[in-house]
C-alpha positions as CSV (number, residue, x, y, z in Angstrom):
1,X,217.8,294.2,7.0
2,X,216.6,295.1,3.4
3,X,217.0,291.8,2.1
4,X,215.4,290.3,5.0
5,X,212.8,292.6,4.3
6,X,213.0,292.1,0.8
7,X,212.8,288.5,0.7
8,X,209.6,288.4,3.6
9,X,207.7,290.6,1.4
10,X,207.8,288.8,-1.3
11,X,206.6,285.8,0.6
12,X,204.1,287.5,2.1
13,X,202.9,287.9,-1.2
14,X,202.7,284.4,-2.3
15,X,201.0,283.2,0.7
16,X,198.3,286.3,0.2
17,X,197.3,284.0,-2.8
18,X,197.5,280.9,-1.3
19,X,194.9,281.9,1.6
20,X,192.6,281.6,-0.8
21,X,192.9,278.1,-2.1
22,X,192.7,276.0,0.8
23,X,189.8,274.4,-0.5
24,X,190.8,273.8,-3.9
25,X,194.0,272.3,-3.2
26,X,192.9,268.9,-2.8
27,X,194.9,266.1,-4.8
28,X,197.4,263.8,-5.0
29,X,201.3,264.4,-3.9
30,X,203.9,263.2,-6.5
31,X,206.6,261.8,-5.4
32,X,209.5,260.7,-7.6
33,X,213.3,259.8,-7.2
34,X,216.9,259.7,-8.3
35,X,219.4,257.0,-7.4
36,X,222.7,257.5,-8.1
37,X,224.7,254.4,-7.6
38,X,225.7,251.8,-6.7
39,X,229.5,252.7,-8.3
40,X,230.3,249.2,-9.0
41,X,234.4,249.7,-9.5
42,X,236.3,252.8,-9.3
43,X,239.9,252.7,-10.1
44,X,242.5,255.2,-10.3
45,X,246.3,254.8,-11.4
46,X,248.5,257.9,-12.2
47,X,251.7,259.7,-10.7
48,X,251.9,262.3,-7.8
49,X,254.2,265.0,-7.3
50,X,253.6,266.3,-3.6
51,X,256.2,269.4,-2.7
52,X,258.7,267.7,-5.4
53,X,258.3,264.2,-4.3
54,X,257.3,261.8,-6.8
55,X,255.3,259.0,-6.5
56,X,253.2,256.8,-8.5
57,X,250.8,253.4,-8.2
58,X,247.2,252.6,-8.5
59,X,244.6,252.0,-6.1
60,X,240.6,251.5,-5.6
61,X,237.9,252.1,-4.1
62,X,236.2,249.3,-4.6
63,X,231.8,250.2,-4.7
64,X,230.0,252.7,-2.8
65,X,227.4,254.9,-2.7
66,X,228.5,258.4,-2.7
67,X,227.0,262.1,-2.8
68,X,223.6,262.5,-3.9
69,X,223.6,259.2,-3.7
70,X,219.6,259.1,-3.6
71,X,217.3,262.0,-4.1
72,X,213.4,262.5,-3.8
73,X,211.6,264.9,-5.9
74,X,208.1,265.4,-3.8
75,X,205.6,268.3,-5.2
76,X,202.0,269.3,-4.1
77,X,199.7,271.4,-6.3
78,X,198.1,273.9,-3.7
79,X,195.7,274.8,-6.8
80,X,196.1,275.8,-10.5
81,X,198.5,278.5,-9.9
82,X,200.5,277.4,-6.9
83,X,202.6,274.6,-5.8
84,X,205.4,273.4,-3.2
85,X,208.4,271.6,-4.1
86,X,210.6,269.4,-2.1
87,X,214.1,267.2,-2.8
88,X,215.8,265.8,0.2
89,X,218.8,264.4,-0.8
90,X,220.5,261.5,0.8
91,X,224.3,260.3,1.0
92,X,227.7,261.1,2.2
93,X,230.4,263.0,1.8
94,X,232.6,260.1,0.0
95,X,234.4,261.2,-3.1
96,X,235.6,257.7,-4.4
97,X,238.7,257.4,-5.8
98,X,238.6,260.8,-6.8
99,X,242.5,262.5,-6.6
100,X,243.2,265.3,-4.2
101,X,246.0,267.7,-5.1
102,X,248.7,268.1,-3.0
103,X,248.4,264.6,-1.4
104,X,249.8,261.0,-2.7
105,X,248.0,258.9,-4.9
106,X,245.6,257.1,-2.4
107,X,245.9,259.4,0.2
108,X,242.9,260.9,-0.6
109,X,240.6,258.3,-0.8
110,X,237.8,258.9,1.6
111,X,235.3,256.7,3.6
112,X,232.2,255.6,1.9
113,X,231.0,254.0,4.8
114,X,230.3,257.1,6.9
115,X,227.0,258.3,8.4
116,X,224.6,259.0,5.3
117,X,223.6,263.1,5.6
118,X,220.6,265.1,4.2
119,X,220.6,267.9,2.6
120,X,218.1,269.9,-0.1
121,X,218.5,270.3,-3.1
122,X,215.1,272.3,-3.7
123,X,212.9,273.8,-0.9
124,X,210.1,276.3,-3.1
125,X,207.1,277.7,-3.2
126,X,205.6,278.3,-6.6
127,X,203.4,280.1,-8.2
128,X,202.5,281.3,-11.9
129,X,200.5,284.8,-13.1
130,X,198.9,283.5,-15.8
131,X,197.6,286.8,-16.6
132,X,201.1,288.4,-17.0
133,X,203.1,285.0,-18.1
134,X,205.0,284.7,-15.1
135,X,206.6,281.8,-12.8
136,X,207.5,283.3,-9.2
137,X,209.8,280.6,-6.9
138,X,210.7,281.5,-3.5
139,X,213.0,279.4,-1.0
140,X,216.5,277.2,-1.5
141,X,216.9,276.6,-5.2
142,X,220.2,275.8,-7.2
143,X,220.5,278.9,-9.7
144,X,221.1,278.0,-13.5
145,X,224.2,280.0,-13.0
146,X,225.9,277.3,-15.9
147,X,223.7,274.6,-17.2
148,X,225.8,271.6,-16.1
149,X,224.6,272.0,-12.5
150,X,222.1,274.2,-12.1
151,X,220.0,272.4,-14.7
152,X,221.2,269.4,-12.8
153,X,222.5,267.9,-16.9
154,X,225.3,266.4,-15.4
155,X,223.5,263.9,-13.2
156,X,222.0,262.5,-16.3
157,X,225.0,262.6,-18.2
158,X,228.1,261.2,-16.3
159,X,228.4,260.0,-13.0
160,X,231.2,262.5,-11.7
161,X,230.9,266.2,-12.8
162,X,234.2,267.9,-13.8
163,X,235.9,270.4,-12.0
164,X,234.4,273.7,-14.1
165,X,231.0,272.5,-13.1
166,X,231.5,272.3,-8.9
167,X,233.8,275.3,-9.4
168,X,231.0,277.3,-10.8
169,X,227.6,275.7,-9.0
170,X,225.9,279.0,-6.9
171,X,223.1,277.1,-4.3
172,X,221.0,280.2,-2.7
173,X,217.3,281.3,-1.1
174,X,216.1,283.8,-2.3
175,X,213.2,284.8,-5.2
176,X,213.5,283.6,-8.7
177,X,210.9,285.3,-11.2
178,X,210.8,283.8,-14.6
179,X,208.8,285.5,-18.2
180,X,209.4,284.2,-21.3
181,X,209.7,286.6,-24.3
182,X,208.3,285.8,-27.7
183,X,209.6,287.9,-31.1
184,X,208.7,285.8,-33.9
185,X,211.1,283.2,-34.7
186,X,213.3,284.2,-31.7
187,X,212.2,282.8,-27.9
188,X,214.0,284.4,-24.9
189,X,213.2,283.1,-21.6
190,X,214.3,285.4,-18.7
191,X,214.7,284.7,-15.2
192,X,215.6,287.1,-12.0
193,X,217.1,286.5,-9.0
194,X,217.1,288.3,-5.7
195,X,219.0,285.9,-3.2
196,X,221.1,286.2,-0.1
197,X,224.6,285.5,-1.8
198,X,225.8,282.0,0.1
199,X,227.2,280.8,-2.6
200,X,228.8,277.7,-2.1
201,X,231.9,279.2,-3.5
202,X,232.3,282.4,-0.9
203,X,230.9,283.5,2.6
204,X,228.3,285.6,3.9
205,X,226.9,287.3,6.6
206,X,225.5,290.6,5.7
207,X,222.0,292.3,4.6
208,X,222.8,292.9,1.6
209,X,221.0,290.8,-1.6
210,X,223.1,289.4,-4.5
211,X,220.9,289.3,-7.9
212,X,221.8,287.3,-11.4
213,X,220.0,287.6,-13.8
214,X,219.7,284.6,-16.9
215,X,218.7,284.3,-20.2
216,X,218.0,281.5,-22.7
217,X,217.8,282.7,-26.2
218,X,217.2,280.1,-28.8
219,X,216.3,280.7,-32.7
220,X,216.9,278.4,-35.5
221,X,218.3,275.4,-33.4
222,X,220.6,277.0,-31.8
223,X,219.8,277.5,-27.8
224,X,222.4,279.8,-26.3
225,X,223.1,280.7,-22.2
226,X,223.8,283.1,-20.1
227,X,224.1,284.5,-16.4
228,X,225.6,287.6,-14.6
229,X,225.3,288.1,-11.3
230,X,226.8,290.1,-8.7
231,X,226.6,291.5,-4.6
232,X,228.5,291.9,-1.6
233,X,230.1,288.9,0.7
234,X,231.9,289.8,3.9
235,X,230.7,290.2,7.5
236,X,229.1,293.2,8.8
237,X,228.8,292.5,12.6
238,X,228.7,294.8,15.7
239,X,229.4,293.1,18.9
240,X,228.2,295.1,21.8
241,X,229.1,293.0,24.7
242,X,231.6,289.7,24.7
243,X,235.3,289.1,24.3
244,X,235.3,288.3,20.4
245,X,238.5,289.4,19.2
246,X,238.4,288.2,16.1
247,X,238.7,289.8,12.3
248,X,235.3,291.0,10.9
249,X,235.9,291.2,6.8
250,X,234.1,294.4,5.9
251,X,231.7,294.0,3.2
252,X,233.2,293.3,-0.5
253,X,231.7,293.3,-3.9
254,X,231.9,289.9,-5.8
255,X,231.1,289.2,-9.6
256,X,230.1,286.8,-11.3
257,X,229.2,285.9,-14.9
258,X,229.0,283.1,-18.0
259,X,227.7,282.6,-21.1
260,X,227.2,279.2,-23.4
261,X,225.1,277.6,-26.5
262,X,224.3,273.9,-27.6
263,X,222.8,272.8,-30.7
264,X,221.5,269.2,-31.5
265,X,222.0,267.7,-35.4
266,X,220.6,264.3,-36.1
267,X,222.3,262.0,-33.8
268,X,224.5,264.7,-32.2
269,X,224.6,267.3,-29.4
270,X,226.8,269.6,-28.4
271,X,227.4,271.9,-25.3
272,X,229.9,274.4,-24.0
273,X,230.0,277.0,-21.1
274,X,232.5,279.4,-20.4
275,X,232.6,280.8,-16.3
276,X,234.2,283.3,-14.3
277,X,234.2,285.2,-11.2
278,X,236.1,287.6,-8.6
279,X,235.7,288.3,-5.1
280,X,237.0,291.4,-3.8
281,X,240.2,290.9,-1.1
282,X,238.3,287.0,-0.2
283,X,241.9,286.0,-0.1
284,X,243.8,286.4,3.2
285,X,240.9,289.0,4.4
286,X,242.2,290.2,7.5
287,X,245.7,289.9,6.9
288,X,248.9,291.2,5.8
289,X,248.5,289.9,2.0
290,X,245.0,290.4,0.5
291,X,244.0,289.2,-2.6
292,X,241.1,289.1,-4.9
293,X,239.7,285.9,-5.4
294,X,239.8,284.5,-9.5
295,X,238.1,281.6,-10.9
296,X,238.0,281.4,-14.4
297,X,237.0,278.2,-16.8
298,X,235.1,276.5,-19.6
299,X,234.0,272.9,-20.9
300,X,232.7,271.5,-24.1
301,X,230.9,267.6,-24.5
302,X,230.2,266.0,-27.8
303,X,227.0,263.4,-27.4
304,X,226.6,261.1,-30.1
305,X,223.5,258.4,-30.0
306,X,224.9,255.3,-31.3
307,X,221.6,253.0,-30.9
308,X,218.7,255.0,-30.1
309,X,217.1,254.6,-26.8
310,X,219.9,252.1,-26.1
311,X,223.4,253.3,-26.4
312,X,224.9,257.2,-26.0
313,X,228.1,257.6,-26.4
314,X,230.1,261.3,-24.9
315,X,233.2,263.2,-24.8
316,X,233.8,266.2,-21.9
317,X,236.2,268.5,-22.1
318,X,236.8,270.4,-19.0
319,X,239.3,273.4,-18.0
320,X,239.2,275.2,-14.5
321,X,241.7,277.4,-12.5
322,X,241.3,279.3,-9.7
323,X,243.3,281.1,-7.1
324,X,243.1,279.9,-3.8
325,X,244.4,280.4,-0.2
326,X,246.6,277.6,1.3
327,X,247.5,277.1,4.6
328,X,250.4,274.7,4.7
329,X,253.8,275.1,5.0
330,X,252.8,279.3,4.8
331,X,249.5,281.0,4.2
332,X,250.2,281.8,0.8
333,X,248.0,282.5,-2.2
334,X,248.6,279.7,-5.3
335,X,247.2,279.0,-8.1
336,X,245.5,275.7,-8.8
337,X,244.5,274.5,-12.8
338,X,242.7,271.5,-13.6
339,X,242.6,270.1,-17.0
340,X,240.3,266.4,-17.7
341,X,239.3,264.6,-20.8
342,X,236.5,262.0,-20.1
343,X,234.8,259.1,-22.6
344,X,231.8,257.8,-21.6
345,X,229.2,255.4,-21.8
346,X,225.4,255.4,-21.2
347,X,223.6,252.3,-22.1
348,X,219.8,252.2,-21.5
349,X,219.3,248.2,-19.8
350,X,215.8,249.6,-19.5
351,X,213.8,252.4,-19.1
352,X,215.1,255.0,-16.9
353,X,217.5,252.2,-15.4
354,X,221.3,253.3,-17.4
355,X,224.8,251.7,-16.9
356,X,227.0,254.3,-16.8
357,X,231.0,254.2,-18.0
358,X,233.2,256.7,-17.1
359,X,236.9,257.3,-18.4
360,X,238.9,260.5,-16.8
361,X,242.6,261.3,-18.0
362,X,243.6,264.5,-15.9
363,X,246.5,266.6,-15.3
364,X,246.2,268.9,-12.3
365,X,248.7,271.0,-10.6
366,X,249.4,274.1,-8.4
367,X,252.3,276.4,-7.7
368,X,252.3,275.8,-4.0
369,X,256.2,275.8,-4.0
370,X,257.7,277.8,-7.0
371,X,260.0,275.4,-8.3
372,X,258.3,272.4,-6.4
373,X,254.9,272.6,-7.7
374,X,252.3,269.8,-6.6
375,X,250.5,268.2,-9.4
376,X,249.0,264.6,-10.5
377,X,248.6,263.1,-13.6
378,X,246.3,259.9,-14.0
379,X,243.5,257.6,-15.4
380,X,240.0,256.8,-14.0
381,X,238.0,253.8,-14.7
382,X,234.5,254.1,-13.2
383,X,231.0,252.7,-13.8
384,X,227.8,253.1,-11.8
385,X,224.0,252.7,-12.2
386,X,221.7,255.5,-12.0
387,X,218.0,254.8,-11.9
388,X,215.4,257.7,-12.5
389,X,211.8,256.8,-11.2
């Protein structure tokens, strides 16, 4: 109940304002877009090791349209000081050629023919205090937990983000306010979050808020990162009548922090993040074994502008482990670790029209069975065509 009563005040608040400026709200609504695809080949060839069986071969799949395949960006200006923000995004839950551990090389290839869904990426209502210096945002935002995705860099930088980067993404509603601090050569902007805790990595159904809060230091060039956040996940549910039988997980504190920098020189840029997290007894909550849920990775690109406004040439580093629970042949805990170098390609055939390349080598495995450990080794060949409008 507090953070439903939390998060209705603060509208409430907002829209106080916004009564107010029905009449000077008048204008245009801008309306932009994101299209991410079509892939025009996607190739994969590698080995498999599946509970100790070997395998190995190469297969395709062939071109698609896949997630966030196409995404609006749509905002109003209610008036000077307030706006609404909207960006549907359309595609399907396709993954390309994309390996799946634990499976044979191929096995995991999914449909990309399916029923297209919608989803939002942004849902907000904004509004700044001029007087104080600060931005106020209240709805379904992604957080800037780590910069690769909730900057949403990655879209503009390589057509499949790594492992790290959808390991660590934290989608929520809730209230972000945002100041930005000045000390002479030093800028540090600040933003708070009061959300519901859904983070697309854990569960919840409770009243209690989760909060993060971010900041963005920068002085002399160098722009470094940061983000800790933190609440409870778990059920708290009475059922007064009914024949539910089932395990209620008692509320469980979860953490969550990382920290990054980039700097830019001439023709070059570079970017790292480091990420981690624990969730109190997620693992095998109702059962015999519980365990605490661990997430813990980092990634570093190189960008280097070989023709500028035409050619960008990058290298990704990526690391991500994380403990997980598996089902199959036993409900056991294992470990999964991902490691992926990636070349690519960005070259500008014309104003916000790119052809991307894309070149994966990855090595991922867990410890499903000790002694017969899953894992896949292989090569990805990928391009696509994103166009920004």
């Amino acid at each position: 109940m507090r953070k439903l009563v939390s998060i209705a005040g603060c509208a409430a608040f907002c829209l106080a304002f916004a009564v107010r400026s029905s009449a000077e709200g008048e204008g245009l609504v801008k309306i932009g877009g994101h299209m991410k695809g079509p892939v025009l080949f996607d190739t994969v060839k590698g080995r498999a090791v599946v509970n100790g069986v070997k395998t190995k071969g190469s297969y395709s799949a062939g071109s698609y349209f896949g997630a966030h395949a196409f995404i609006m960006y749509v905002s109003k200006d209610i008036n000077d000081t307030m706006s609404v923000h909207c960006a549907p995004d359309f595609g399907n839950a396709g993954a390309g050629a994309t390996p799946v551990l634990g499976t044979q090389l191929g096995e995991g290839l999914k449909t990309t023919a399916g029923t297209p869904t919608l989803k939002f990426n942004e849902l907000t209502f904004n509004m700044n205090v001029p007087a104080y210096g600060v931005q106020m945002r209240a709805g379904y935002m992604s957080l800037p937990f780590i910069q690769d995705y909730g900057k949403e860099l990655f879209w503009h930088e390589e057509h499949n983000a790594g492992k790290f980067t959808l390991g660590n993404a934290w989608h929520d509603t809730g209230i972000e306010i945002y100041k930005s601090l000045e000390a002479g050569p030093v800028s540090l902007p600040l933003s708070f979050y009061v959300v519901n805790g859904n983070a697309s990595s854990n569960r919840d159904n409770n009243n209690s808020p989760a909060y993060m809060l971010h900041a963005e230091p920068e002085f002399a060039g160098v722009k470094a990162f940061g983000s800790v956040g933190g609440g409870m996940w778990g059920d708290k549910v009475v059922m007064s009548t009914g024949g539910f039988t089932g395990y209620m997980n008692p509320k469980k504190r979860f953490m969550r922090w990382s920290y990054g920098a980039a700097y830019s020189y001439k023709r070059f840029t570079i970017r790292g993040e480091a990420a981690s997290g624990k969730w109190d007894d997620n693992l095998f909550a109702g059962k015999a074994q519980e365990a605490n849920k661990l997430t813990y990775g980092y990634y570093g690109k190189i960008f280097y502008t070989v023709v500028p406004g035409r050619l960008t040439a990058m290298y990704h580093y990526d690391r991500y482990k994380a403990k997980v629970e598996a089902t199959s042949p036993n409900n056991h805990v294992i470990k999964e670790k991902y490691k992926t170098n990636t070349v690519g390609l960005q070259y500008e055939m014309a104003p916000a029209a790119t052809l991307i390349f894309q070149y994966d080598v990855g090595d991922w495995k867990n410890d499903d069975v000790p002694g017969k450990e899953d894992s896949v080794v292989f090569t990805r060949a990928l391009a696509s065509l994103r166009v920004t409008f």
